[in-house]
C-alpha positions as CSV (number, residue, x, y, z in Angstrom):
1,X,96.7,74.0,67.2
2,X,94.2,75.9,65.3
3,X,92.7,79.2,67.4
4,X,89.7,79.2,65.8
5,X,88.6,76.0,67.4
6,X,88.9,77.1,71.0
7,X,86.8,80.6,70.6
8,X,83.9,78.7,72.5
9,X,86.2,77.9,75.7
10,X,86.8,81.4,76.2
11,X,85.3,84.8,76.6
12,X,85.6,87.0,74.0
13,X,85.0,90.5,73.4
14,X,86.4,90.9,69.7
15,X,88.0,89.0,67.2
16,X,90.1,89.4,63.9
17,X,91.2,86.4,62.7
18,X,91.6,85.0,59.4
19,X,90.1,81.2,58.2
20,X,92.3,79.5,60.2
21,X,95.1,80.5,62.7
22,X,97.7,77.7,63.4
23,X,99.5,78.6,66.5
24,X,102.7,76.4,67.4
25,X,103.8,78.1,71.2
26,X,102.2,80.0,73.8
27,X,103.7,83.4,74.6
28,X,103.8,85.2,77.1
29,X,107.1,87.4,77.5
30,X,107.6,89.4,74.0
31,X,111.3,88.8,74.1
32,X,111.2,84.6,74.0
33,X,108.6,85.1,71.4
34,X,108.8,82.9,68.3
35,X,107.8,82.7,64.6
36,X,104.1,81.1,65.3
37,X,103.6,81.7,68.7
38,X,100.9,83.3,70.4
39,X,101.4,86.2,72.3
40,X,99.0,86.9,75.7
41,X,99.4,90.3,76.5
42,X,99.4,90.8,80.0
43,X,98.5,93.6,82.0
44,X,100.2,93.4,85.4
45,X,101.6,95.7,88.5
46,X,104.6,96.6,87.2
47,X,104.6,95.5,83.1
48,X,101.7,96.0,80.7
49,X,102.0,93.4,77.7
50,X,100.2,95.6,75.5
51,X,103.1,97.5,75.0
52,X,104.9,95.1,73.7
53,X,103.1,93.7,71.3
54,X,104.9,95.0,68.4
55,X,107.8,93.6,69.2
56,X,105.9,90.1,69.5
57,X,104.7,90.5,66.0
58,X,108.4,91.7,64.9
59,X,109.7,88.4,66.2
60,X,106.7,86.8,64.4
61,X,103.5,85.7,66.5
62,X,100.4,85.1,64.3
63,X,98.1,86.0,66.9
64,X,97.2,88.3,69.8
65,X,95.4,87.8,72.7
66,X,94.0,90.7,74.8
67,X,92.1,92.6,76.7
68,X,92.4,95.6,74.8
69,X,90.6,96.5,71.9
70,X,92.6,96.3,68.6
71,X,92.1,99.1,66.8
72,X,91.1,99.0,63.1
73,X,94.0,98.5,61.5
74,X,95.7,95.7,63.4
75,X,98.3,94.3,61.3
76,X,97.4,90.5,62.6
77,X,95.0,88.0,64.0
78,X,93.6,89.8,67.0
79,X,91.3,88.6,69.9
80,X,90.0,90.6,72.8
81,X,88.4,88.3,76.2
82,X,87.5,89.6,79.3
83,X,89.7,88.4,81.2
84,X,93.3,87.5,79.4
85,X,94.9,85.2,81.9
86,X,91.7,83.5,82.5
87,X,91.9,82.9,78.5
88,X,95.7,82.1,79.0
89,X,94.9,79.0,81.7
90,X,92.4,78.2,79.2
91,X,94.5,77.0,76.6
92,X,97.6,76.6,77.7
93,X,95.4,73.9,79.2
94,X,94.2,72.6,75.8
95,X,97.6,73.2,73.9
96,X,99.6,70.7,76.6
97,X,96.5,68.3,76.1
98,X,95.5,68.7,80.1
99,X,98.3,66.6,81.0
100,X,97.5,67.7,84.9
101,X,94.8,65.1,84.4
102,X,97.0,62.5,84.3
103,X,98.9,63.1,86.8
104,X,98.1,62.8,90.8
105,X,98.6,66.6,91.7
106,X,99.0,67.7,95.5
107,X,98.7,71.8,95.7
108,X,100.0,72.9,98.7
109,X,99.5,76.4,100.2
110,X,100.2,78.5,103.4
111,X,102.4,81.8,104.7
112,X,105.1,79.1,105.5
113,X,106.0,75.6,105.1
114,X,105.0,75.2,101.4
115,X,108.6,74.4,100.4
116,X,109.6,72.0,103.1
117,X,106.4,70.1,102.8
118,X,106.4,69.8,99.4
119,X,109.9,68.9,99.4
120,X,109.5,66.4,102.1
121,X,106.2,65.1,100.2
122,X,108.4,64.9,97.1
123,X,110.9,62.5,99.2
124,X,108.2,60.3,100.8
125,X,106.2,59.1,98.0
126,X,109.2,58.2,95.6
127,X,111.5,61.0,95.3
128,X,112.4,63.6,92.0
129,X,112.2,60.7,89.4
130,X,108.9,59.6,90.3
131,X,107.3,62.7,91.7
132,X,107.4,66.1,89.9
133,X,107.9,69.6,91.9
134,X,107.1,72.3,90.7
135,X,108.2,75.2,94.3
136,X,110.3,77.9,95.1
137,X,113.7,76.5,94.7
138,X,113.2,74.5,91.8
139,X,111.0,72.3,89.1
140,X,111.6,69.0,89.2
141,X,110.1,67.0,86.2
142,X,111.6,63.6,85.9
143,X,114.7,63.0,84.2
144,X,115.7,67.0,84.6
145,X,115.8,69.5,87.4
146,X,115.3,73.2,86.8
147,X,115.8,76.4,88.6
148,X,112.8,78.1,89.7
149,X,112.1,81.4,88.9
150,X,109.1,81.7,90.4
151,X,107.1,79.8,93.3
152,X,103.9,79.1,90.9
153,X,104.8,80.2,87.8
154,X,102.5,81.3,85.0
155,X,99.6,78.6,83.8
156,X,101.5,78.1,80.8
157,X,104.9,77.2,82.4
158,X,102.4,74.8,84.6
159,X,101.3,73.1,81.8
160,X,104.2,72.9,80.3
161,X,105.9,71.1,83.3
162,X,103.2,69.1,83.4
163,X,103.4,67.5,80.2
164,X,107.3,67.4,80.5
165,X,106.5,65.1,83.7
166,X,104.1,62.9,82.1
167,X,106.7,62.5,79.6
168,X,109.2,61.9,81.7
169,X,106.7,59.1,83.6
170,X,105.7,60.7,86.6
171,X,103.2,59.3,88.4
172,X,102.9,62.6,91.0
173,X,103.3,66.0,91.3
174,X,103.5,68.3,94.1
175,X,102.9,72.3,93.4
176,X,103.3,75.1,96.0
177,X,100.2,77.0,95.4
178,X,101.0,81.1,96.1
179,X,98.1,83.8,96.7
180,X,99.7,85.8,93.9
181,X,99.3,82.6,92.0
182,X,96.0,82.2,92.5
183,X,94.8,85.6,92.3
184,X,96.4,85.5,89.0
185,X,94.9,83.0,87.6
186,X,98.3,81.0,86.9
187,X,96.1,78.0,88.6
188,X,93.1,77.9,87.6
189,X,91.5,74.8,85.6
190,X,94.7,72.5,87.1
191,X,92.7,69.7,88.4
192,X,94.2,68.8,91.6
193,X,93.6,65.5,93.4
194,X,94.2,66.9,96.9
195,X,94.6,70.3,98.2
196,X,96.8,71.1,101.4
197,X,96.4,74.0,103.8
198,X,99.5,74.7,106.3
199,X,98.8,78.3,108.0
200,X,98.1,81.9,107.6
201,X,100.1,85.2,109.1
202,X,100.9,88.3,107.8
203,X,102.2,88.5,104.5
204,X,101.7,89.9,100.9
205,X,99.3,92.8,102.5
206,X,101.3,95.1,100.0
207,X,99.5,93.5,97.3
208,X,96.3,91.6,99.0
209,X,95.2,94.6,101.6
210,X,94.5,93.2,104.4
211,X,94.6,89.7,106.1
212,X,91.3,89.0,105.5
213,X,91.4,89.4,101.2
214,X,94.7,87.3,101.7
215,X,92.7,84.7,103.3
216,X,89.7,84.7,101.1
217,X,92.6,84.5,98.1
218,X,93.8,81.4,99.7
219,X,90.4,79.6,100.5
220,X,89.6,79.7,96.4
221,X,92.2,77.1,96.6
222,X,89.3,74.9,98.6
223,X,85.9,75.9,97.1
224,X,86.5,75.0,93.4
225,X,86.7,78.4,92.4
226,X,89.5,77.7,90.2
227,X,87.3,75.9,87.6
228,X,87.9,71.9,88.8
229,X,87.4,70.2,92.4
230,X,90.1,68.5,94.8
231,X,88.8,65.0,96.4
232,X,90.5,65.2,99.4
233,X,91.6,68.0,101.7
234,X,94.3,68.1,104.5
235,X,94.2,71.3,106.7
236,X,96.3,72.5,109.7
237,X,93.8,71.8,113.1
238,X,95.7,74.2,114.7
239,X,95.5,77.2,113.0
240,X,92.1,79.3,113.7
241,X,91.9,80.2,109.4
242,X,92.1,75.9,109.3
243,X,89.0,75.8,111.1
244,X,87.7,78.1,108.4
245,X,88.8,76.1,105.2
246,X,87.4,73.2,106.8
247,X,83.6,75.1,107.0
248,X,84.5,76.3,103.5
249,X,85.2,72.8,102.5
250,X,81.8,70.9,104.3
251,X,81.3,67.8,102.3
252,X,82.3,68.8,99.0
253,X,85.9,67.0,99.5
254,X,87.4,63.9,102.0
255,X,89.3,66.3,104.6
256,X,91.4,65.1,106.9
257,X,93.2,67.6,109.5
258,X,96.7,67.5,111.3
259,X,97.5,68.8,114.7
260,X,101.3,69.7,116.3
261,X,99.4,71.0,119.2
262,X,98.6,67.5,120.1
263,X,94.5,68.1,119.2
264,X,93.0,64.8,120.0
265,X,90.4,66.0,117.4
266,X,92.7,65.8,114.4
267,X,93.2,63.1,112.2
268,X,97.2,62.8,112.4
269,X,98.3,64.7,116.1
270,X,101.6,64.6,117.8
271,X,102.5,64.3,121.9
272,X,105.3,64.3,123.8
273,X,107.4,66.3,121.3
274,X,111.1,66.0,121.7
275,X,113.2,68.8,120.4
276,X,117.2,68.8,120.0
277,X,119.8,70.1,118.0
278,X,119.9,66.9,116.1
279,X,116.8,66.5,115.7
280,X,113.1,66.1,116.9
281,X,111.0,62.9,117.9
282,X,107.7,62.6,118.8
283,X,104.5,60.6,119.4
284,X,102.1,60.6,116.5
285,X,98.6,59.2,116.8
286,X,96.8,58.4,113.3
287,X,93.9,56.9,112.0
288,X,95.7,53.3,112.0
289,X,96.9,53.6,116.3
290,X,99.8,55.5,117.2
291,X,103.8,55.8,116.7
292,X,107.0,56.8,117.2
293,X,108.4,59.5,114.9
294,X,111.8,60.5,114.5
295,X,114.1,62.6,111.9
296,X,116.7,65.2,111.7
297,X,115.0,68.4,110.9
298,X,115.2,71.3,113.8
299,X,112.2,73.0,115.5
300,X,108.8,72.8,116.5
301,X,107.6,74.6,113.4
302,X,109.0,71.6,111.4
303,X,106.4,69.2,113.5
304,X,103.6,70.9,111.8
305,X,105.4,70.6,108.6
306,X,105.9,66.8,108.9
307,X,102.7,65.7,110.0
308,X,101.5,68.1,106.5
309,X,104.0,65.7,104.9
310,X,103.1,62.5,106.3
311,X,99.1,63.1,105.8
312,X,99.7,63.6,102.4
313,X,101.5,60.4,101.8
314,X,99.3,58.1,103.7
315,X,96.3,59.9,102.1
316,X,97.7,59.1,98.7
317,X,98.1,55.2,100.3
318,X,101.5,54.9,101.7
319,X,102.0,52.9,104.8
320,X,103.0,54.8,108.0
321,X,106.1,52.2,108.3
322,X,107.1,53.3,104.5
323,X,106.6,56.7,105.1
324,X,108.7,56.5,108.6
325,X,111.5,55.1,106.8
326,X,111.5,57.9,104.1
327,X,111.3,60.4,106.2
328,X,114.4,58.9,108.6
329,X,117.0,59.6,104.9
330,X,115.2,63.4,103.7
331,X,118.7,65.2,103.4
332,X,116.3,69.0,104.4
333,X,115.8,71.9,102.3
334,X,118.1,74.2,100.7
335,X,118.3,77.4,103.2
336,X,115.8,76.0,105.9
337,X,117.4,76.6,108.8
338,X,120.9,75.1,107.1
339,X,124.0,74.8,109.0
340,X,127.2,76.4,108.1
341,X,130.0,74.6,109.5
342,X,133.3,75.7,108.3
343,X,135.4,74.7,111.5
344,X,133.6,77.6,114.1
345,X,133.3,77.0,117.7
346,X,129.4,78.7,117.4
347,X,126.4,77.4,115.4
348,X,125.6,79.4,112.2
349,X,121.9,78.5,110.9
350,X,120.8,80.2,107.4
351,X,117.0,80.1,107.4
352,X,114.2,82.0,104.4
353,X,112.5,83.1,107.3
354,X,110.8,86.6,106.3
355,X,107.6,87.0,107.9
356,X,107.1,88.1,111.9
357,X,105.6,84.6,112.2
358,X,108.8,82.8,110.8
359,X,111.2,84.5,112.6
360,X,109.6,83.3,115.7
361,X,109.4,80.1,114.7
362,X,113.2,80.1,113.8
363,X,114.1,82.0,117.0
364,X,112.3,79.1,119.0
365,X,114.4,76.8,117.2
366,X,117.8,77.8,118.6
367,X,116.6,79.0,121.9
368,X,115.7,74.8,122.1
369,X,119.7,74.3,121.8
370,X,121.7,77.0,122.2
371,X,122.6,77.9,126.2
372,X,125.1,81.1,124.9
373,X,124.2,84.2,123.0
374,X,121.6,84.4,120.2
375,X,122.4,86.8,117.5
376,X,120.0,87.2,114.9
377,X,120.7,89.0,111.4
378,X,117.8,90.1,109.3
379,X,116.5,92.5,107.0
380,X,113.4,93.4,105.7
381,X,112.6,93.8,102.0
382,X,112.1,97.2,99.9
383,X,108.4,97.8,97.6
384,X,106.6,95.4,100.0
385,X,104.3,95.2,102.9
386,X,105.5,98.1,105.5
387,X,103.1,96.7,107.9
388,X,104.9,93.8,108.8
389,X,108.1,95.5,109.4
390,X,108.0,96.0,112.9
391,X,106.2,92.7,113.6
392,X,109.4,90.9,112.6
393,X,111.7,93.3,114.1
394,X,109.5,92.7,117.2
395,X,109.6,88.5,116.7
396,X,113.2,89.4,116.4
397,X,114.0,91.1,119.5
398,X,112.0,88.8,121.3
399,X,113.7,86.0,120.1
400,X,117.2,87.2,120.4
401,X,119.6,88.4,122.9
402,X,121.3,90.9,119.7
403,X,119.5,91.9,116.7
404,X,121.7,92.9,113.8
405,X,119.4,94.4,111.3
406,X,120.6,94.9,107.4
407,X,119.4,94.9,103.8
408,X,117.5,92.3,102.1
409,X,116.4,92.7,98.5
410,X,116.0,96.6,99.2
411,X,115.0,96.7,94.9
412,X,114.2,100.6,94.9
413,X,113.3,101.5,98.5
414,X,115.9,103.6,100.5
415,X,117.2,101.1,103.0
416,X,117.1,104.3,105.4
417,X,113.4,104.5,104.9
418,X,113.3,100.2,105.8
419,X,115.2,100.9,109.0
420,X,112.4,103.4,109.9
421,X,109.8,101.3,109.5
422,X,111.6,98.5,111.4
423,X,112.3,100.9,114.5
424,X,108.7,101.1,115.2
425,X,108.9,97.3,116.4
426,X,111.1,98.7,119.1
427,X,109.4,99.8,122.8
428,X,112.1,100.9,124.8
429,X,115.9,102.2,124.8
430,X,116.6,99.2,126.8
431,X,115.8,97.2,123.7
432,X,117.3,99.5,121.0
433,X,120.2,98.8,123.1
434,X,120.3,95.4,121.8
435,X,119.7,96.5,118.1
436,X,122.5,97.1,115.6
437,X,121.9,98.7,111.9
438,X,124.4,98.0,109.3
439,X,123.0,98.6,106.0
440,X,126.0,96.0,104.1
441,X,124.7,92.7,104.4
442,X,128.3,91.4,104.0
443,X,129.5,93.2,107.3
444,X,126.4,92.6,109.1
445,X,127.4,88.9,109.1
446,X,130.9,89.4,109.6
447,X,130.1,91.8,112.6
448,X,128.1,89.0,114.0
449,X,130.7,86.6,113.9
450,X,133.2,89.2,115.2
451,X,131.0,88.8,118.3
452,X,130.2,85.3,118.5
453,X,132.2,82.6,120.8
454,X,131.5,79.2,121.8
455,X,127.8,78.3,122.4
456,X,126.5,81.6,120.7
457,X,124.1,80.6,118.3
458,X,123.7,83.5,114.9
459,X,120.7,82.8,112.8
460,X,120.8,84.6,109.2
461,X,117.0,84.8,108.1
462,X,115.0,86.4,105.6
463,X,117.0,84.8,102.3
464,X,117.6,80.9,102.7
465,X,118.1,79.6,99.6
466,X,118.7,82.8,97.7
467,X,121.6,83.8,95.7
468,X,121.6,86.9,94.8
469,X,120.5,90.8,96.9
470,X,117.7,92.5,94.6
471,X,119.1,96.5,94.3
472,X,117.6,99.4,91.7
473,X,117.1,96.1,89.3
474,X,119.8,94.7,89.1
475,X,120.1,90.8,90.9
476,X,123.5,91.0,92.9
477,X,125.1,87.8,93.1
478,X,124.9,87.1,97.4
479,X,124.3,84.0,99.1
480,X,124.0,83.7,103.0
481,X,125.5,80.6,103.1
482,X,128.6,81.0,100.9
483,X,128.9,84.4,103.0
484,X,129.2,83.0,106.2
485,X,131.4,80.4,105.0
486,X,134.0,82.4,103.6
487,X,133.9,84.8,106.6
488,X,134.1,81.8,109.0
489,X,137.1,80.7,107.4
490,X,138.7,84.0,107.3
491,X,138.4,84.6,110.5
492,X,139.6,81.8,111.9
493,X,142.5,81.3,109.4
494,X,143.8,84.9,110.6
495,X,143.1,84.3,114.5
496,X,145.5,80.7,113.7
């Protein structure tokens, strides 16, 4: 693709560039940089691109993009913008011949669900081959699955998977949509056919401030911001920052809205909830009359998440019957609120719950089943939002009868100064009675299963899926699951 031809589409500051530049790859990491790529050099929290743009031009990119100036003797094609990642969406956009616009794309955003309701909206209209994914656990596109290494990863990489998808005949895709992904930019210009709002609690204030910038973050997802429009909208009746995407939204999209509180307001609402260890039914009323629901996930939260699922697919024309029958065969989600069962007389339940919000969620969950002791092990991670802290130690304790707290992802914070922080969240020595510290993860699970006998319930949160511990950079192969299973067995091969 020649550079030249795509000055107009963006805003530039500067340029230096020769006749004309023939660019074969977008980069954006100097280290996969190729002979004819691109390099975007990208100033961010922790990395700034611009120092590594000699090593992109050692590896041999024919062109620059920045937002620094040059200098005068830049050794190759140079352009400064404005805004760099704004120029990145741009063409990345143009390079993968806006393959978003032929696809059906379903962005999805919230503090939690995004996942499972992506997931789930994966499985109901067609499943991996059909439908692309691009989420926290992985990218589906097609033929292949990938593992994710971020939840919305760079515009690029979206385009990218985008193309690979239409490739690979895809008629869908569904995209969990993160604020630091928006913020960023690695959205913008996707043209996405509907746009799904699930919730909003406390999360990400290290980086957003305060709930209120996290919320305006979000709502750009609604107001066509992002430089293209969703037709249709589905937002969460329930939640009061619902109410506000829906003012933000007026007439400028087809909304329809989803209640688990049983609003008779909403478009999709469910009554007379049944909740179970097996599973959960209930009563859903939609546009078409009403229904019974039924399926194997656990907890109220998951209500909410369904009714998220199934609005998408009958918005994108899916009968309720089809959809009910889907739903009845979804296998669940990787480390949302997964069983371990390696021959224990408790229940073991690994859930990704790491907000105060999702731990109370997940603590409603096995209170609904469990009539012995609830254990729950959690940590909190290191280099992020302080504030919320003691709101999860709190939705811990109050969930719980025994709180064993421990590391999780720590990266360069003291996990002496994460304890601290945590302690706040207890009001009384009654309840610090009833709180453990063990700063091993490892032993903080095998201490809980020490403890645990028929009926107890212990709920691992804060990693799910995860399979590795984050410490002083270096990823530290650790999965919750695998854990627990190996310490199950142990234990009850030496008490045999």
């Amino acid at each position: 693709m020649i550079l030249n031809d795509l000055l107009n589409e963006i805003e530039l500051v500067d340029q230096q560039l020769s006749e004309a530049v023939n660019f074969t790859a977008i980069i954006t990491d100097s280290r996969r940089a190729v002979p004819g790529g691109l390099f975007f050099a990208i100033s961010g929290a922790r990395e700034d691109g611009n120092v590594y743009i000699e090593e992109a031009i050692a590896r041999g990119v024919v062109a620059v993009i920045s937002e620094e100036p040059s200098g005068k003797h830049f050794p190759i094609n140079f352009i400064q913008v404005k805004n760099v990642r704004l120029a990145l969406a741009k063409i990345s956009k143009l390079f993968y011949a806006s393959p978003d616009e032929d696809l059906n794309i379903i962005g999805v955003t919230g503090t939690n669900g995004k996942t499972t309701v992506t997931m789930l909206g994966q499985h109901l209209l067609g499943g991996s081959q059909l439908v692309g994914l691009i989420g926290t656990i992985r990218y589906d596109i097609g033929n292949r699955t990938l593992p994710s290494h971020r939840t919305t990863p760079e515009s690029a990489d979206c385009f990218e998977l985008f193309s690979e998808m239409k490739v690979s005949n895809c008629s869908d895709a569904l995209l969990e949509v993160s604020s630091h992904g928006i913020d960023q930019k690695r959205v913008h210009f996707i043209q996405m056919d509907t746009v799904v709002f699930l919730n909003l609690s406390r999360d990400h204030i290290d980086y957003h401030e305060s709930i209120d910038s996290y919320f305006e973050v979000k709502k750009r997802l609604f107001t066509g911001v992002l430089g293209t429009k969703a037709k249709k909208a589905i937002v969460n009746f329930d939640c009061d920052y619902g109410q506000m995407i829906l003012e933000a939204v007026g007439e400028n999209a087809e909304c329809l809205t989803f209640s688990a509180d049983g609003d008779s307001s909403a478009d999709f609402s469910a009554k007379s909830i049944c909740l179970s260890e097996k599973g959960t039914s209930f009563e859903l009323s939609y546009p078409d009359g009403s229904i019974e629901v039924s399926y194997n996930l656990l907890g109220r939260h998951n209500v909410s998440n369904v009714l998220a699922a199934l609005t998408i697919g009958y918005s994108q024309g899916r009968s309720m019957d089809h959809l009910l029958k889907q739903l009845k065969s979804f296998p669940g989600v990787p480390g949302r609120m997964e069983r371990v069962i390696a021959g224990q007389e408790f229940n073991v339940l690994v859930d990704y719950a790491h907000t105060g919000d999702a731990i109370k969620h997940s603590g409603e969950v096995i209170h609904e089943f469990t009539n012995g002791q609830k254990i729950i092990v959690f940590g909190c991670g290191g280099n992020r939002d302080k504030g919320k802290r003691p709101l999860m130690m709190r939705a811990a304790i109050e969930a719980s009868d025994l709180v064993i707290v421990t590391s999780d992802n720590p990266r360069s914070e003291s996990i002496e100064a994460i304890f601290e922080d945590m302690k706040a969240g207890i009001k009384s020595k009654a309840e610090s009675e009833h709180v453990v510290f063990i700063k091993d993860r490892r032993n903080a699970i095998a201490y809980a299963f020490e403890l645990a006998k028929a009926n107890d319930c212990i709920l691992i949160a804060g990693k799910g899926h995860e399979m590795y511990q984050e410490l002083e950079g270096t990823m530290i192969p650790f999965d919750d699951r695998k854990v627990a299973k190996e310490l199950i067995e142990k234990r009850f091969r030496v008490n045999q």
